[in-house]
Steps between C-alpha positions, in 0.01 A plus 500: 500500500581137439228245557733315735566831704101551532481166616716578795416865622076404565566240713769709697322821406173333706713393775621861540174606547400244769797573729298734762261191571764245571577506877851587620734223657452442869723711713515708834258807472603791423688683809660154575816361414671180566832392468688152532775423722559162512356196432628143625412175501479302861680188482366379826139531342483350204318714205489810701645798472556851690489813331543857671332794322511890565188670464462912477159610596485893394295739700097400540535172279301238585566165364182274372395193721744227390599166623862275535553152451755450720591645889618859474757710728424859501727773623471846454817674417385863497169728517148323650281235354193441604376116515189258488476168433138287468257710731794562772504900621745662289847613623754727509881380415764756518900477418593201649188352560426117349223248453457173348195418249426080490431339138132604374430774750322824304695820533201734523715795606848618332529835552753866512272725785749780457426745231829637489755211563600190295475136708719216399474168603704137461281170425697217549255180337558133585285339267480181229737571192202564268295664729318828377679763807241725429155478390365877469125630418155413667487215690181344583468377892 
């Protein structure tokens, strides 16, 4: 093998071998998936934006404690999801149900009660341009 060659293959041959320790990319747990729908910017509020999301919960997913920087719209299109945000009680939302989240709030409770039956909701987000919709993980009170 050329020197040149050997030069190459240790350094990617060692970052190989280090792939299980590097930590995946951020995105929705597993059980969870999102999808976009629109996104527009709001003329009569200058550097804002709205942007409508769908989001499948599968059966008994429960989504970590997250936060939004912006105001968020939430109506469920099909199935249950149960809700709590800060210390509040949690509730129940069924098809057709809504509620809205303000800026900062911490979403201690996303989740699918039914063990059988998929739950599907839309988040419409008004929020700054380059705000972060979703902030997912622990969040310390």
């Amino acid at each position: 093998m050329h020197r040149k060659f050997k030069t190459i293959l240790l350094p990617l041959t060692l970052i190989a071998s280090m792939t299980p320790f590097i930590a995946p990319a951020a995105g929705p747990p597993e059980g969870v998936s999102r999808q976009m729908v629109r996104a527009v910017t709001l003329p009569d509020i200058p550097g804002h934006k709205l942007t409508a999301v769908t989001v499948k919960l599968d059966p008994s997913v429960t989504i970590p404690s997250h936060k939004h920087e912006g105001f968020v719209f939430v109506y469920v299109l099909e199935g249950t999801v149960r809700s709590r945000l800060d210390d509040n009680e949690a509730t129940e939302f069924n098809a057709g149900d809504s509620w809205v989240e303000p800026p900062g709030a911490i979403h201690t409770l996303t989740q699918n009660p039914s063990k059988t039956e998929t739950a599907r909701i839309l988040a419409i987000f008004v929020a700054k341009s380059d705000a972060k919709l979703t902030t997912s993980g622990e969040i310390a009170n």
